[in-house]
C-alpha positions in Angstrom: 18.5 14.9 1.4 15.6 12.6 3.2 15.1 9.2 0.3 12.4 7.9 -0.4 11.0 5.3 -2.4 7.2 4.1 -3.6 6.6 1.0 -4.8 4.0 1.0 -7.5 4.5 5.0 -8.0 3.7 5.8 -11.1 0.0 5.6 -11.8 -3.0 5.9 -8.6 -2.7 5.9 -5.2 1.4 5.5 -5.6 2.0 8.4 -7.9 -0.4 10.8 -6.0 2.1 10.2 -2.9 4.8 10.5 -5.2 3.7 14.2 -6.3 3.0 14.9 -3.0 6.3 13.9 -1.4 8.4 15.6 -4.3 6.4 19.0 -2.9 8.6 19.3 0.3 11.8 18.7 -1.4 12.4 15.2 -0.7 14.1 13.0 -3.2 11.6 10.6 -4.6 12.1 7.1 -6.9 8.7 6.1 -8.0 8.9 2.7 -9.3 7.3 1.3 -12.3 6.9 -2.7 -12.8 10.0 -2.0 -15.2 11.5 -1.0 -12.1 10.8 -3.8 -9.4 7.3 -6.4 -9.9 6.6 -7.8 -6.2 5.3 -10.7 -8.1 9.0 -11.6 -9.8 11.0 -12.8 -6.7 14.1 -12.3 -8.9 13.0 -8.8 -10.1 12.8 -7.9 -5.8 16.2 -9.2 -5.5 17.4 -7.2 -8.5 16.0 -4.0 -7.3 17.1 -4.5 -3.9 20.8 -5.2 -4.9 21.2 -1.0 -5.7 18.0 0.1 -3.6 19.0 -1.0 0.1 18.7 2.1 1.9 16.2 4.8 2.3 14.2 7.0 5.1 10.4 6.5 3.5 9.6 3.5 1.9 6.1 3.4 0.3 4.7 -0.6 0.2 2.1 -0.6 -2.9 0.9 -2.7 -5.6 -2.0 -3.5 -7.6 -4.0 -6.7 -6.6 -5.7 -9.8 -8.5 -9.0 -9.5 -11.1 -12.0 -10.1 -9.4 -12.8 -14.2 -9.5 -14.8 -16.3 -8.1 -12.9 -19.0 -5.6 -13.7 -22.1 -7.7 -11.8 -20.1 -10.4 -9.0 -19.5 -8.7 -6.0 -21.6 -10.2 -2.3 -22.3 -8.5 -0.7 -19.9 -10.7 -3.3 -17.5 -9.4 -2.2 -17.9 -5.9 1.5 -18.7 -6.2 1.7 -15.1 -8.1 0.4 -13.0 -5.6 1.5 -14.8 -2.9 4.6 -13.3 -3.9 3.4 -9.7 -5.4 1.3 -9.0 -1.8 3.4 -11.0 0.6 6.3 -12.7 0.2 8.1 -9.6 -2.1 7.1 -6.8 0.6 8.4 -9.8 3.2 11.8 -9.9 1.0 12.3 -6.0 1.2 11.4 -5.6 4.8 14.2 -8.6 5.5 16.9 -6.6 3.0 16.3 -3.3 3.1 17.8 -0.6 5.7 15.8 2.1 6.8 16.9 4.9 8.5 16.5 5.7 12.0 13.6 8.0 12.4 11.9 7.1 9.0 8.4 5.8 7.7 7.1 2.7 6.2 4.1 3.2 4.7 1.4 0.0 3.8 -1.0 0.6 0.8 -3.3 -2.6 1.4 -7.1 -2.2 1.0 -10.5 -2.5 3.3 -10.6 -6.0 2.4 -8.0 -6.8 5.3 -11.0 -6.1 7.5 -14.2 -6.8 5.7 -13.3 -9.8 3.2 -14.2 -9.7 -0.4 -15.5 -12.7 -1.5 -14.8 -11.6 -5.6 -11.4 -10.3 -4.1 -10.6 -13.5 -2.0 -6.9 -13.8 -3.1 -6.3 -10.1 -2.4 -8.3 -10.4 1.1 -6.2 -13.2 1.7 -2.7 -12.0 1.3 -3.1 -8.3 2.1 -4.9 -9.2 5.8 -1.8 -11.7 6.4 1.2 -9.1 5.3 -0.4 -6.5 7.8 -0.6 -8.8 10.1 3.7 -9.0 9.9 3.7 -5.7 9.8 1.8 -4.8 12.5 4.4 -7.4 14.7 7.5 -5.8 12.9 6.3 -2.0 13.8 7.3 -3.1 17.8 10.5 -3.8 16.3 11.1 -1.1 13.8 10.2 1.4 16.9 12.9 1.2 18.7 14.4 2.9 15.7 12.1 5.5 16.2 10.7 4.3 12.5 7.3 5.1 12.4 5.0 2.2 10.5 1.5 3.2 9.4 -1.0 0.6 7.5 -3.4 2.7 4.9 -6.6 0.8 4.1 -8.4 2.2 1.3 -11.7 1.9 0.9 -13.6 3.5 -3.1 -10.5 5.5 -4.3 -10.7 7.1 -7.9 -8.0 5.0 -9.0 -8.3 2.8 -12.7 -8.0 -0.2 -10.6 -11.6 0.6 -8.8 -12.9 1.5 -12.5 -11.5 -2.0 -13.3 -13.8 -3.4 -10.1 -16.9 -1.5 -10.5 -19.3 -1.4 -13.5 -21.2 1.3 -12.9 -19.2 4.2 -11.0 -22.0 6.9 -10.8 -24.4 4.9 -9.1 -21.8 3.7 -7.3 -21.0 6.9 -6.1 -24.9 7.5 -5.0 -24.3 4.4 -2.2 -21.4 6.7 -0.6 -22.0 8.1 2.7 -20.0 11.1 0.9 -21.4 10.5 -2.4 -18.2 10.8 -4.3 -14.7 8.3 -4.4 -11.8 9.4 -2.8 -9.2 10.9 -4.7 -5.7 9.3 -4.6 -4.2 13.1 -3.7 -6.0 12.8 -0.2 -4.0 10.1 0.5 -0.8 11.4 -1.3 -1.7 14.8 1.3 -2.3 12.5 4.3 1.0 10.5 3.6 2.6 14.2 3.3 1.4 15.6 6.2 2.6 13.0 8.5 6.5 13.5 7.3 6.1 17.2 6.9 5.0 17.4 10.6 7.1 15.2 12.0 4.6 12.5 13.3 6.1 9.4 14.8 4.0 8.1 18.0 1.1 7.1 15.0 2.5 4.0 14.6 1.6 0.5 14.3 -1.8 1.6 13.0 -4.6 0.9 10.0 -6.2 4.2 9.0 -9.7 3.3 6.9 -9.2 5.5 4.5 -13.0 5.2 3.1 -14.8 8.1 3.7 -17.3 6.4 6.6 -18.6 3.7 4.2 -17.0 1.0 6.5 -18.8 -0.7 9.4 -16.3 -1.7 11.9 -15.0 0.2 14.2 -11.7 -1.0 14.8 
């Protein structure tokens, strides 16, 4: 049976891919922080030690507090150096995936239009997709397809966390309304189900046309 595993799969955008993989009998771990924490180097190695193999792996964690730069401390940016680089960098390097599997990035739309109350989740998230945008050359020749979701307002308790007041939030939306985790858990689904592979080495703005760029 095709393996899969999602990082960070147990609550939001993580558990709604979760529930949607599960749907077309694919054998799922969704991870908890009890599980693996990106920010623990030693937790990634643990993990890693019985988890070395799979055909879908699912990249996801939750990000920083909002805080203004002068806040910032060393502990601040040592931690999630590691939770949103250098723990998806350690998994990547000892990990196998399967010829003719998926990777699949959770970052955010702050890789391409910077928060400055978000600046250590700007920071990190814009330079792991930068790596893996050079590694999906490399992971091709596997025929491993790697795609790079950006989401933009998702109805997730982490964007409650970020925005005060969500209804009139909602009225600034080109759609009016957040995104809900299960399009993304669908979108994720859809891909696998139909076979997809040459979408590869991508970002998909998942942000219902509230972005600006283009690219």
């Amino acid at each position: 049976m095709t393996k899969a595993i999602v990082l960070g799969g147990s609550r939001g955008i993580g558990k709604a891919i979760s529930d949607s993989l599960k749907t077309i009998d694919i054998d799922v771990f969704a991870t908890s922080q009890k599980d693996i924490d990106t920010s623990n180097l030693n937790s990634v190695k643990e993990f890693l030690k019985i988890n070395n193999e799979t055909d879908i792996l699912i990249l996801n964690t939750g990000g920083p507090k909002p805080k203004p730069f002068s806040t910032v401390t060393e502990e601040d940016w040592n931690k999630y150096h590691n939770q949103l680089f250098l723990g998806f960098v350690t998994i990547l390097q000892n990990i196998k995936l399967n010829d003719g599997g998926y990777i699949f990035l959770i970052s955010s739309n702050v890789i391409k239009e910077p928060n400055e109350k978000l600046i250590i989740s700007s920071a990190y998230r814009a330079a792991f997709s930068e790596v893996f945008k050079v590694l999906s050359k490399e992971y091709a020749q596997n025929n491993i397809s790697c795609i790079n979701i950006a989401p933009g307002p998702i109805n997730t308790d982490r964007t409650q966390e970020l925005i005060e007041n969500v209804e009139e939030f909602e009225k600034t939306l080109p759609m009016k309304r957040l995104g809900k985790p299960e399009e993304i858990g669908n979108f994720v689904k859809a891909i696998i189900e139909n076979d997809i592979k040459y979408l590869s080495g991508v970002t998909i703005n998942f942000d219902g046309a509230n972005s600006n760029y283009i690219f």
